[in-house]
N, C-alpha and C positions, 0 to 999 in steps of 0.2 A: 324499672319502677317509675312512674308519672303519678305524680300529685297533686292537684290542684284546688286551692285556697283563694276566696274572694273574702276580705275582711271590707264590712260595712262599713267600720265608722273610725276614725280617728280620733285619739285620748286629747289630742289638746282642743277638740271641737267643744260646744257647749252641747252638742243634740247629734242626735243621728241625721234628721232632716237636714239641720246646716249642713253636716261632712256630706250627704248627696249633692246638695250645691256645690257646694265648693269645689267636687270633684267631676261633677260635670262635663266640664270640658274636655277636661286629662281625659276620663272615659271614651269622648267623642272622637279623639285623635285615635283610638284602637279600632272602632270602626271603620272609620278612615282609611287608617292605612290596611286594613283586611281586605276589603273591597279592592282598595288599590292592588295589592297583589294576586287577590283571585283576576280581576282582569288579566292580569300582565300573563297568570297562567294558562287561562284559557285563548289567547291568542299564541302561546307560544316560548313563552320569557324563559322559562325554565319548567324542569315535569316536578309537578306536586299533584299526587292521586288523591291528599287527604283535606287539603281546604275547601274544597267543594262540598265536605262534609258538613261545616261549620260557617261558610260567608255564599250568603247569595250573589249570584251575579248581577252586576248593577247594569241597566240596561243603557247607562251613560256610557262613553267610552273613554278612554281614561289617553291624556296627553303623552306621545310618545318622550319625552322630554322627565314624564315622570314611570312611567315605566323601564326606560332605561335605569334611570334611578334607582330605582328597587330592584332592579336584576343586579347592578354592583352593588346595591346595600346587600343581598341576600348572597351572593357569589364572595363577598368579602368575609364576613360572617362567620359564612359556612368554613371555608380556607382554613381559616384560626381556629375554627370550633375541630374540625377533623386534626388538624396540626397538633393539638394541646392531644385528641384521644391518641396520636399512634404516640408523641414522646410518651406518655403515662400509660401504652398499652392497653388503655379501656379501665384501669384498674384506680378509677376515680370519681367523682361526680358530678353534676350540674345543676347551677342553680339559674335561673332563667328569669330574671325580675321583670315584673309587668308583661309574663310571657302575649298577651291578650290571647292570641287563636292562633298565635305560631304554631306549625307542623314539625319542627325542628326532630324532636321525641321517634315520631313513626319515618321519618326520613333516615334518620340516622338507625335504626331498626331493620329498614330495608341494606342498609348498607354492611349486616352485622357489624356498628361501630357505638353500639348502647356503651353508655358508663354504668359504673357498677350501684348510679343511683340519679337519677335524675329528678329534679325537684322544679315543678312551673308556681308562682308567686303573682299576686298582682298587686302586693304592697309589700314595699322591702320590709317590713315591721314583723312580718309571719317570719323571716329568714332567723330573727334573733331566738323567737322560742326555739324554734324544730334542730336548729345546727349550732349549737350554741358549743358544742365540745366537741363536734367532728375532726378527725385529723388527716382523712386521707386527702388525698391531690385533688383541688379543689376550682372548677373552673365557676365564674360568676357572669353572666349575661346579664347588661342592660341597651336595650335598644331607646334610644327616646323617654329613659325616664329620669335619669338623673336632673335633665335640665328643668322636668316640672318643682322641684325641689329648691328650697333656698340652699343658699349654698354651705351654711353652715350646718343643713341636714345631709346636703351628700357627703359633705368632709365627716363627719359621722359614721356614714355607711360606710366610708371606705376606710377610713378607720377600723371601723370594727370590723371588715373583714380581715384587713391585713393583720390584724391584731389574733382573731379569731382560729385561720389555718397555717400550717407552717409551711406547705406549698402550696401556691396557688394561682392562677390566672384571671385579670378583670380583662372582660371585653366591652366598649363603653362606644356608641354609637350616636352620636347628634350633631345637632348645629355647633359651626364655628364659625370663624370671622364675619361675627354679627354688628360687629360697630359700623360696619361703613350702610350706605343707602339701600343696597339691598336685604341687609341683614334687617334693617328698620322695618321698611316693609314686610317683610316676613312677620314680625314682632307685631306691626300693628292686623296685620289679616287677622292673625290669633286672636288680641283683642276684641276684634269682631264678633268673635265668639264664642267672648266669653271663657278664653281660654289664655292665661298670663302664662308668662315663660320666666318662672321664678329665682330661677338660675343660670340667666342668661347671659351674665357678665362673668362667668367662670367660661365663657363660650368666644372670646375675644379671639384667639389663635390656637393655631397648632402648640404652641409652646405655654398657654395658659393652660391648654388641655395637661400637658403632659406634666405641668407643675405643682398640677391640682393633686395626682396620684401619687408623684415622688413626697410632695408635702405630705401624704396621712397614710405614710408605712410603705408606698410600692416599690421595690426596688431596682425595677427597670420600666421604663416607658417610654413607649412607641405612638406615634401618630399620624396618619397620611389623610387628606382630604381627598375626597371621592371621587375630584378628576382625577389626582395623581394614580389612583386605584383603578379607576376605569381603563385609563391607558397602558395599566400591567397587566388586564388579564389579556387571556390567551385570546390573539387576534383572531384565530377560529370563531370561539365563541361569538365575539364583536362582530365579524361580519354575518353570522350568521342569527343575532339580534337585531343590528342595522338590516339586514335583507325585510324583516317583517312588517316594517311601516315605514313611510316616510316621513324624516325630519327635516322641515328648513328653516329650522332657527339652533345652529348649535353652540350660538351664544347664551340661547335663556338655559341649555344643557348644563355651558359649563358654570355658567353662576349658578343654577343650586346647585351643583358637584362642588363648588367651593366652596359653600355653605353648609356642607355636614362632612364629618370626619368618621376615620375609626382609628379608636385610641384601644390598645393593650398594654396593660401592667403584668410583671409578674413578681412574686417574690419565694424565695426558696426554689426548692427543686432543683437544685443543682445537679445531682446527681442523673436527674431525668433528663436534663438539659433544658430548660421551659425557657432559660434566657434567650437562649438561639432558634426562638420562633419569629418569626418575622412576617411578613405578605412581600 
């Protein structure tokens, strides 16, 4: 089952028109990163038959430095998202925040590996009405949204998830070690346009990441930054990505690989064993 929900406007806004503004940005980064992965596909990065349904191909070519990128953000992902269906058997669900034009849904469908419900969101705020008393095994995707978030709104979300299922799984994907000079940078591009990074001091380390989830209910949590993930997947693959384009700068590679992570929480499930998922 696929759902998909766009809420217009936000309660603490004065107008609907303001909350377009305001969201503006956040919107423009789903573009963004669509585009970026329909290239990365159509040259080659990995097979997805169904985003070409949904993101035109941009006649720019997109920097191998960030298509690498997105092969380990989407290779990472995937790993922990199939890991959570075989411990839980499929007999669980998915919630998908700020899914934008993710494929994830028909991917996992070719794989007969659907859960027993899958839900795409594009404002954690729809999560509260629809699943407000669900109890079965509960996996939660967020790619890149926690951090448009102050931080005392994600302590919230995750909060109320952990509070919410009795098993469950956070997969949480963003920028970290944003204090130093490249992290700045990154921080002020955004500003350029018009897009703040409102939770971005919860983004300081691996170990801020992971204290964020222990502090609001998670009861294990994991973290790796996106070199260390790159240089664990299966060297097949990697050469067989690297063979596609040439890179000679894989110093600008590995600074953003150190600048965005993947963090998983889990709590309960014991019995399923969700603690003993790892990458």
């Amino acid at each position: 089952m696929a759902t998909r929900q766009r809420e217009s406007s936000i309660t603490s806004c004065s107008s609907a028109s303001s909350c377009d503004a305001d969201d503006e940005g956040v919107r423009g980064t789903c573009e963004d990163a669509s585009l970026c992965k329909r290239f990365a596909v159509s040259i080659g990065y990995w097979h997805d038959p169904y985003i070409q349904h949904f993101v035109r191909l941009s006649k720019e070519r997109k920097a191998p430095e960030i298509n690498r990128g997105y092969f380990a953000r989407v290779h990472g992902v995937s790993q922990l998202i199939k890991a959570f269906l075989r411990k839980t058997e499929c007999h669980c669900q998915i919630i998908n925040l700020g899914a934008g034009m993710d494929t994830t849904f028909w991917r996992l469908k070719d794989e007969d590996l659907l859960p027993s419900k899958y839900f795409e969101v594009d404002f954690p705020m729809i999560v509260t009405r629809k699943l407000h008393s669900i109890k079965l095994p509960t996996l939660l995707i967020a790619e890149c949204v926690l951090v448009y978030m102050t931080p005392e709104q994600s302590a919230n979300l995750l909060k109320w998830a952990a509070n919410s299922f009795e098993a469950a799984m956070f997969i949480n994907y963003e920028q970290v070690n944003m204090g130093d000079r490249f992290g700045q940078i990154m921080i002020e591009n955004l500003r350029r346009r018009q897009c703040d990074l409102a939770g971005v001091e919860t983004c300081k380390s691996l170990e801020s990441q992971k204290e964020r989830l222990l502090s609001n209910g998670w009861e294990t949590a994991s973290a790796v930054d996106m070199m260390e993930l790159y240089n664990r997947l299966p060297r097949a693959e990697v050469s067989r990505i690297e063979s596609l384009e040439f890179l000679d700068e894989m110093e600008l590679l590995e600074q953003l690989m150190r600048h965005y992570c993947l963090c998983w929480a889990t709590k309960g499930g014991n019995e399923l064993g969700l603690k003993e998922i790892t990458y």
